[in-house]
N, C-alpha and C positions, 0 to 999 in steps of 0.2 A: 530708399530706392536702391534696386541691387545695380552692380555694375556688367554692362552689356558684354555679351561675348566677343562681342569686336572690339570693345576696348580693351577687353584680356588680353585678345590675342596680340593687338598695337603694342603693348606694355613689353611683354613677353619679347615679343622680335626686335624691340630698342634694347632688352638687356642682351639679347643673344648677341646683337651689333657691336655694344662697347666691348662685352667678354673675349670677345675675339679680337678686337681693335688691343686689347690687352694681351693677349698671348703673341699678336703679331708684333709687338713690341719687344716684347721680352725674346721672341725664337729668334727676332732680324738682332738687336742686344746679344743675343747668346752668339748668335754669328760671328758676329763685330770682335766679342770676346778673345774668339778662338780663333780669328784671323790673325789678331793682334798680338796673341801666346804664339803662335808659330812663329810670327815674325821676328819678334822678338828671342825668343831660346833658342842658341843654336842645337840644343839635342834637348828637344820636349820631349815629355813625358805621353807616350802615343796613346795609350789609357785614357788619359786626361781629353788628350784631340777627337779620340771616336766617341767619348760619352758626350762632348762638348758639340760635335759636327751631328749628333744623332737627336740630342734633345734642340738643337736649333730648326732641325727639320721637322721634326713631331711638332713642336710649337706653331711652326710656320702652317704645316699641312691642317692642324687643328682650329688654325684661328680661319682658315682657305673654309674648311667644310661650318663654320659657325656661320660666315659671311651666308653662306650656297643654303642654308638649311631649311630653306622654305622648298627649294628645289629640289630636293634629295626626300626628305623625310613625306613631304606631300606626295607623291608615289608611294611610298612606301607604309605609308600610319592610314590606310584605309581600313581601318580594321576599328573592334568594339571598344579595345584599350586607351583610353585616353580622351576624355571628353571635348577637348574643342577640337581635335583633328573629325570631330563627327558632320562640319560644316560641310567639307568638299562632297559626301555625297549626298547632302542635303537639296543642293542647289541644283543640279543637272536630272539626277531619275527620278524626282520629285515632279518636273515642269515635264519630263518626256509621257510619263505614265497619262497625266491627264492632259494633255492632247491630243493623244490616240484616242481615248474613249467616246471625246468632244461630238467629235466628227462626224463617226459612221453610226454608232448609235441613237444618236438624239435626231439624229434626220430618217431612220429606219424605220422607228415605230410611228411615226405623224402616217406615212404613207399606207402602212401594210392593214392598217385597222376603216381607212375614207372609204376606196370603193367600191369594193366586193359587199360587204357586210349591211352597208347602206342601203343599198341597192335591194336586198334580200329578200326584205318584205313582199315582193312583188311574188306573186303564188309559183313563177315557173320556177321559181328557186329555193321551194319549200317543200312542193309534193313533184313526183314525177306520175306522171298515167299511163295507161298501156289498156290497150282495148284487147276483146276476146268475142270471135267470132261464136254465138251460141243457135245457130241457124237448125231448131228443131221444128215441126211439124205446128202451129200452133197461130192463132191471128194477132198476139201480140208478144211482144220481147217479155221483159221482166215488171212487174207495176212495183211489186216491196218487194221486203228482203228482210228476214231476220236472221240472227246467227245464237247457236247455244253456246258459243266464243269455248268450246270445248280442251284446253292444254294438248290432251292426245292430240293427235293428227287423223287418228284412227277413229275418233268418236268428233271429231268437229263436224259441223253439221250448216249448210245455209241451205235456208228455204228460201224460194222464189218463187211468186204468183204471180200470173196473171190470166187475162179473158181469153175465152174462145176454149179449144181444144187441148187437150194436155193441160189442165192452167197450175199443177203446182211441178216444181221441177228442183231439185235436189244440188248439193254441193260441197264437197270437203274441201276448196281451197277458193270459193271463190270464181275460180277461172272456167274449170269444166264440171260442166254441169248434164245432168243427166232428167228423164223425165220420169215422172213417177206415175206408173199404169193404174187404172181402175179409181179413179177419183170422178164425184158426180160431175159433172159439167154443170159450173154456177161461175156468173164473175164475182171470182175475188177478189178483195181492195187490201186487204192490211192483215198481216201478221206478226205475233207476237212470241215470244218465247220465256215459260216460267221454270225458272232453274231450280223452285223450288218443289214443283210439280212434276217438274221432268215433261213437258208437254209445249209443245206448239200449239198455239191457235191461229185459225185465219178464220174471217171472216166475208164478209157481202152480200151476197143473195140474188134471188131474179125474183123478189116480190112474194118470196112464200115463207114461211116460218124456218124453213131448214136454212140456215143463212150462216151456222158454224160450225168448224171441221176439226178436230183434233187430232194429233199422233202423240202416243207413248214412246214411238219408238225412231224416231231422230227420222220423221219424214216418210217412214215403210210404208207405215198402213194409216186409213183415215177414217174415222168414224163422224157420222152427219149427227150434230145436235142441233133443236129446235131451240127457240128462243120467243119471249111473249110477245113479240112485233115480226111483224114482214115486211119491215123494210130494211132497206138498204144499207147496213151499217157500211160504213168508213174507213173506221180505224178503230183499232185496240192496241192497248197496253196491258201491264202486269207492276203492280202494286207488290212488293215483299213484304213492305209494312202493314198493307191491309189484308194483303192474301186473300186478291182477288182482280180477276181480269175485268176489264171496262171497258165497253165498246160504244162508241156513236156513230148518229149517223144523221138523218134529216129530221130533226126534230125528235129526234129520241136517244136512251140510252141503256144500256142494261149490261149486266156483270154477273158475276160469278166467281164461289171460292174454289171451283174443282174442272171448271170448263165443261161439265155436266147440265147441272142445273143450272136455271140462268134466269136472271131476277131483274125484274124493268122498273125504271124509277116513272113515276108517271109522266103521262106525255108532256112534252116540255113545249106549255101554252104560249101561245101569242103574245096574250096577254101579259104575259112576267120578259118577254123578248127575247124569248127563248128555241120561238120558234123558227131555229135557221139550222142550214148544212151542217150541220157540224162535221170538217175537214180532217181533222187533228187533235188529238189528244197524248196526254205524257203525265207521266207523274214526277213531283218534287220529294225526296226523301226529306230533306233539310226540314220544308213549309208542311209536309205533313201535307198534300193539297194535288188533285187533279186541277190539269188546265189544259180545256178545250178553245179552239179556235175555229171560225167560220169563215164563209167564202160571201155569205148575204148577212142583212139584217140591219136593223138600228143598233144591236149591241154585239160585238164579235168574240167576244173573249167570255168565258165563264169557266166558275173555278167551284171546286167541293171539297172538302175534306174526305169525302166518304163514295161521293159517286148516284150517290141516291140526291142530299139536298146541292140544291144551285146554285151560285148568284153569278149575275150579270157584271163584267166590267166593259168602262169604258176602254175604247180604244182607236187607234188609227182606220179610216176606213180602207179596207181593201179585200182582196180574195186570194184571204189565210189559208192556204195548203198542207199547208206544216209547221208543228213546235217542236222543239226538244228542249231537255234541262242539261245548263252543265252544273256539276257538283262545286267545280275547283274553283269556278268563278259564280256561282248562287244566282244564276239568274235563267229565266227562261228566255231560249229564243224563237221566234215564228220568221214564216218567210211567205209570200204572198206574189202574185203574176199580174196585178194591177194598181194603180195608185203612186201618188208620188214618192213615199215612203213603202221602200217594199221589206223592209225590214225593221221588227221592235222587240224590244227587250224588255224585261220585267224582275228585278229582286223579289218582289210578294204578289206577283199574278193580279195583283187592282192596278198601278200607276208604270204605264206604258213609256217609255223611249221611242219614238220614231226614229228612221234611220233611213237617208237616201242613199241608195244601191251605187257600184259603177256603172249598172248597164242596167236599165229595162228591162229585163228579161221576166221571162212566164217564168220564177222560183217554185221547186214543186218540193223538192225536201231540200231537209238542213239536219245534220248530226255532226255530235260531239265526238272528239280524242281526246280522252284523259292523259292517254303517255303525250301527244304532241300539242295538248292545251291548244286545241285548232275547231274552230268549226268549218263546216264543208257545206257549201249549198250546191246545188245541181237543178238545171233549168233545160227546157223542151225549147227552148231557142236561144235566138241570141247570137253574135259574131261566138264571143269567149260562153260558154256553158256551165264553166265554174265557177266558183268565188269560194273566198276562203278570207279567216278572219281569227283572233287571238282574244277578242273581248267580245267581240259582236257589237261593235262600234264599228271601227275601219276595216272596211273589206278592200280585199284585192279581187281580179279577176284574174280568170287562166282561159285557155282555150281546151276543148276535150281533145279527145285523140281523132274523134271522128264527129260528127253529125247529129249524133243519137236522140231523139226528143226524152231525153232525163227525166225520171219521173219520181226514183229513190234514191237513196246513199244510207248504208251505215257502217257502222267501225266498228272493226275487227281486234277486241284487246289479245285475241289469242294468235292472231297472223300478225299483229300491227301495221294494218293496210285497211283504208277505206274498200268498201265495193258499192259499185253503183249500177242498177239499170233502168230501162229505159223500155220506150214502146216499139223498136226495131229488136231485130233480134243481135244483140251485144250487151255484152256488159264493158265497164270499165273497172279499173285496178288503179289507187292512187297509193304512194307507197313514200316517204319521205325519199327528200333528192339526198344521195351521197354528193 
């Protein structure tokens, strides 16, 4: 075992003790000496007396500073030279340093992370909204909404439908919007946009075959095609992978690679349970797979590879409005305006999640944000009109800015701002809160 530094140092200052005890002897001796030569010689030798009276005093003052040298030297030996004078600063800036940090740190961070961040979740402190008066000539507000989600500013494009007079009406940011002249008068329900076509489609009809409308040119102009049914389509989408649009509607369905020509899967019979509204449709890139949703029927959900064959799944009963897919989380979601579960989820479009809402609310769409991994539903009632969710599990509610009976929403990966409208004349803007 080694011997401790406090022993050292004990050992150390008992020799300093005696050494000095020793010189005090011999300097008070040298004294004595030379008291005694004086006294004695009547003519000393003066030489003799001042080396005699000089080393008596060196002795004495040497063995004075041995005694004191804990006193003296401790000020002084604060320094790297000398390894056991390294205790004194050991002891004092060693204990000061960390009780400062103690303190104010370890009690700062418990507080600054509890109640802000907790609290977050709750939608007013996710997205902010802001309404926009769109008060043009027309019997209703906005019913869809697509966007070519364009980078330029100068080429961004949202299209916005709806019934009565004027019913398609134009937008490069969303907020102001203008109306677009010489378009048949038809209601229409739903449009799409194929990036890879370069082409908007909208659909609906008033019960005659001309039921689809196209533009080349980001909304200018619109060209009426026919389709093998007159009825009522719904809604369409646009397939990249299939390269081909897909529209349903009440019992039917039919598509197209060029929005031109348009090709109908047979009528989707009773008998297979097929024969219902069809509200909503979307495509899964991942699945490879459309999936349609209804608002009737014994089976609400159906799903294709292709658009042409069927199948029926089961699912939560209610009146399905709206699906969309998110990519980042793999699963489809619907939203629906009656039922106790107004909301379900699906990884593979057969095996449903049910989901109880905050609020009862008529839910008429739901879309995804890839940059804020958000989904967004918007509702035609309700205290709160929004809801807003990261899984499609737990939703929050928000309240809108105004009233508006909501009827759309989709997201804007080129503004990175939701837009939504409605059957008044407004839209809303949801935009993440700073």
């Amino acid at each position: 075992m080694g011997v401790s530094f406090k022993e050292t140092k004990d050992s150390m200052e008992t020799k300093d003790k005696v050494l000095a005890s020793l010189l005090l002897v011999f300097g008070l001796g040298c004294g004595v000496f030379v008291a005694d030569y004086y006294r004695c010689k009547r003519r000393p030798n003066k030489t003799l007396l001042f080396v005699g009276v000089i080393t008596s005093l060196v002795l004495i003052v040497v063995s004075i500073l041995f005694f004191n040298k804990n006193f003296y030297l401790g000020k002084l030996s604060n320094t790297p030279s000398g390894a056991p004078t390294v205790a004194a600063p050991v002891a004092a800036p060693v204990a000061a340093p960390v009780a400062a940090p103690v303190a104010a740190p370890v009690e700062a961070p418990v507080e600054a992370p509890v109640a802000a961040p907790v609290e977050a979740p709750v939608a007013t402190d996710i997205l902010k909204w802001v309404s926009s008066d769109i008060s043009i000539q027309g019997n209703y507000g906005i019913l869809s909404i697509a966007t070519n989600d364009a980078i330029d500013i100068n080429e961004n494009t949202f299209i916005g439908i709806r019934g009565g007079l004027n019913p398609i009406m134009k937008s490069s940011d969303g907020v102001n919007w203008g109306i677009v002249q010489d378009v048949n008068f038809s209601f229409w329900k739903s449009v799409a946009w194929s990036k890879d076509l370069g082409i908007f489609c909208v659909v609906g009809g008033d019960w005659t075959t001309n039921n689809v409308i196209i533009s080349r040119d980001r909304g200018e102009t619109w060209l009426v095609q026919t389709t093998p049914t007159n009825k009522i389509l719904n809604s369409v989408t646009w397939s990249p992978d299939k390269g081909r649009f897909l529209a349903v509607g009440n019992s039917v369905c039919t598509w197209s690679s060029d929005g031109v020509n348009w090709n109908s899967s047979e009528e989707l019979t009773t008998a297979e349970g097929k024969a219902n509204n069809w509200q909503s449709v979307t495509w899964s890139p991942k699945l490879g797979l459309f999936c349609a949703v209804s608002t009737n029927g014994s089976f609400r959900v159906m799903t294709s590879p292709n658009g042409v064959e069927w199948t029926i799944q089961t699912s939560t009963t209610g009146e399905w409005n709206s699906i969309t897919w998110s990519p980042q989380l793999g699963i489809f979601c619907a939203v629906a305006n009656t039922g106790t579960h107004r909301v379900m989820i699906s990884q593979d479009g057969e095996n449903w999640i049910s989901i109880v809402t905050p609020e009862a609310n008529n839910w008429k769409s739901v879309a995804w944000s890839p940059e804020l991994s958000l989904f967004v539903a918007v509702s035609e009632d309700g205290v709160n009109r929004i809801m807003v969710s990261s899984d499609g599990k737990d939703w929050k509610t928000q309240a809108a800015p105004i009233d508006n009976r909501w009827t759309s929403v989709i997201w804007s990966s080129a503004l990175d701002k939701f837009v939504a409208g409605g059957k008044e004349n407004n839209v809303m803007i949801g935009e993440l809160a700073a």
